[in-house]
N, C-alpha and C positions, 0 to 999 in steps of 0.2 A: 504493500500500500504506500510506502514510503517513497518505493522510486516511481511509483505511479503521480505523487502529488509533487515530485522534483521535475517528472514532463511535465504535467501542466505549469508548473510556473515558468520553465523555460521557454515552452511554448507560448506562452501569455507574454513573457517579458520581449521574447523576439520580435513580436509582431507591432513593436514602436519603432522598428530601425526604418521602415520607407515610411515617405509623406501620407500616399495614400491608402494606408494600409491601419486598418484601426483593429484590436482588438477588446477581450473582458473574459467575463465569466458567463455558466449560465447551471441553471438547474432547475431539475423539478420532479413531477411525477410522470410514472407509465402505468399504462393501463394492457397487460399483454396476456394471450395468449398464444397456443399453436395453431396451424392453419394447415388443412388437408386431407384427403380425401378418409382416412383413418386416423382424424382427429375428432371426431364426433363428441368422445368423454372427456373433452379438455375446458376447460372453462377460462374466462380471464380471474387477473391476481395483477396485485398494485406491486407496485416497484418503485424506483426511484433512479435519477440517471445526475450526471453532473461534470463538468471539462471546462475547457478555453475554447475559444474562438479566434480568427483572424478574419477580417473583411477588406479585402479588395475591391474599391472606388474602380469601374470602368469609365464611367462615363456621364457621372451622376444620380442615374437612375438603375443602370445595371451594376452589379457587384458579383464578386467572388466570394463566396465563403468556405471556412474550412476550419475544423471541429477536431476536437479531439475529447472524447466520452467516455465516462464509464458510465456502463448503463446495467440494471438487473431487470431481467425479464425472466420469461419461463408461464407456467401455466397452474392450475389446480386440478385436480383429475378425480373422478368417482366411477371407477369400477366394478360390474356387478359380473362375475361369470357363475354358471351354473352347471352340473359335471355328474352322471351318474356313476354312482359305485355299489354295485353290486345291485339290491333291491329299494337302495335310498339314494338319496340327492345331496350334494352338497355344495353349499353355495357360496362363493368368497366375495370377498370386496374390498377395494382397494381405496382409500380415502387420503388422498396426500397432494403433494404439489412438487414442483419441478423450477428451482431456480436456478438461472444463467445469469453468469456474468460476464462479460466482454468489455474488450476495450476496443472501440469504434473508431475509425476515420470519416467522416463525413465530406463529402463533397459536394456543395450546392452551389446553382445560379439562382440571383438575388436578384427582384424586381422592386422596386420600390418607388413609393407615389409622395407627394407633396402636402396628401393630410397624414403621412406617416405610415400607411397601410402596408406592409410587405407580403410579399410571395417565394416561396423557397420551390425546388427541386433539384434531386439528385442520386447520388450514391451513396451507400452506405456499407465500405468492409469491415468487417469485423472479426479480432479473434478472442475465442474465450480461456478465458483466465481462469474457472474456478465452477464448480457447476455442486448440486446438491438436491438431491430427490428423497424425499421423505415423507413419511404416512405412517397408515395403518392400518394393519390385513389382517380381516375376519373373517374366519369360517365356520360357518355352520354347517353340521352334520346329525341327522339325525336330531338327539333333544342338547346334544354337544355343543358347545360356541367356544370356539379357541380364538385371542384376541393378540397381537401381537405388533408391535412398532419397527420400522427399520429404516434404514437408513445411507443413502450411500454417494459417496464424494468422489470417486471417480468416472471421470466422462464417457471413459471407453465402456465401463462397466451399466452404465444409463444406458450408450447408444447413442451420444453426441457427436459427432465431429467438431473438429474446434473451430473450423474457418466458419462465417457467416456472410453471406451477401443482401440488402436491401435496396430498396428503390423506396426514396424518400420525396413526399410531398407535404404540403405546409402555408401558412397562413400565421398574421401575426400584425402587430401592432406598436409602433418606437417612439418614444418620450425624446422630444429633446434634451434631456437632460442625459441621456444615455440609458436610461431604463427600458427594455422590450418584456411583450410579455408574446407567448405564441402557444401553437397547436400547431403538433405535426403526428403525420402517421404514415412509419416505417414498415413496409411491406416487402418482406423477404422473400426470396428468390433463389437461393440455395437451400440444396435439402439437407438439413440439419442432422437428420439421422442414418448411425450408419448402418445400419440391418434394412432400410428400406428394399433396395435390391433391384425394385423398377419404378417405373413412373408414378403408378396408381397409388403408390404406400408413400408419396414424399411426404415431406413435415417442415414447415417452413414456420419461421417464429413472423409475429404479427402483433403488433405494437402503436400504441398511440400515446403520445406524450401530450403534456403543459406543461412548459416551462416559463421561467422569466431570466432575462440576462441584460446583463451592464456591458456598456459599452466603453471604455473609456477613452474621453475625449471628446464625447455629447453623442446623443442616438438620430433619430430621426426627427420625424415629428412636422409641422409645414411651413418653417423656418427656412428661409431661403438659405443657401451654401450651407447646410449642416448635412451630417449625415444622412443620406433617405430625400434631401430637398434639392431644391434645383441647384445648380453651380453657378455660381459668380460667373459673370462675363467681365 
């Protein structure tokens, strides 16, 4: 965690050496689940995500940005399988949840208007850092109920693969003063799991943040020559 908040600050601190090049902070909430065709018993679960930014001025109203995240997603899951043995039934269930953590590059083109309104899309790589799946599996048999917790932190052993790819869109709103507040929603494209096998079984994570982020140096807002407004002639 430590050499993760050494990049961000480097990264943050770097993005003051050109003119037009502003960066900050930003952070917030996710709201994620899994996405796919044999995700059906996956539900969403709240997260949280947080990084630096850099934004590159093209040409007053376009921009460059570029992200650096750590984000947790992953999903909640309720499991019901049913299985005969012998002359009785026995039913399990799985009640748990499924957390990912990554650390993200973002890549977006930035559109921006003069009452401060912006628009984002882009990319989104990612690799994970750290993953954790846990619950608790109950089986009933007969007048029997065996109840039992577990738990487990390795990726391979989940079924993850650690690369991530999204496609990022967004919406959002910049204070002159350097305060943004936004919603975006990261929709992945790589299949996250690795026992899928073919098409039909992919699993792709599926994500929707709010965040709020500072800009430093002043944000938008409909301030002529500020960031997000028109340019000086």
């Amino acid at each position: 965690m430590k050499k993760i908040l050494l990049l961000f600050l480097l990264f943050a601190s770097s993005v003051f050496c050109f003119g037009q090049l502003k960066g900050g902070f930003r952070a917030g909430a996710n709201y994620s689940t899994f996405s796919g065709d044999s995700t059906r018993n996956y539900k969403y679960k709240f997260g949280y995500h947080g990084g630096a930014f850099g934004n590159y001025d093209l040409n007053g109203m376009t921009s460059v940005e570029f992200e650096v995240n750590y984000s947790s997603v992953g999903a909640s899951y309720y499991i019901k399988t049913t299985q005969g043995v012998g002359n009785f039934l026995a039913t399990t269930i799985l009640d748990g949840s499924t957390t990912l953590n990554y650390i993200y590059g973002d890549l977006l083109l930035q559109i921006k208007t003069d009452a401060g309104v912006f628009f984002q899309g882009g990319v989104q790589p990612g690799y994970l850092l750290s993953a954790l799946d846990k619950g608790t599996s109950t089986t009933t048999f007969s007048s029997s109920t065996i109840s039992d917790s577990y738990s487990q932190t390795n990726p391979d052993s989940i079924g993850i693969n650690r690369f991530d790819m999204a496609v990022c869109v967004g919406a959002g709103y910049a204070l002159e003063n350097g305060l943004s507040f936004g919603l975006r929603a990261n929709l992945g494209i790589a299949d996250i799991s690795i026992n899928s096998g073919n098409n039909d079984l992919r699993t792709h994570n599926l994500c929707f943040q709010f965040y709020a982020a500072f800009a430093f140096g002043g944000g938008g807002g409909n301030k002529k020559g500020s960031w997000g407004g028109r340019r000086r002639r």
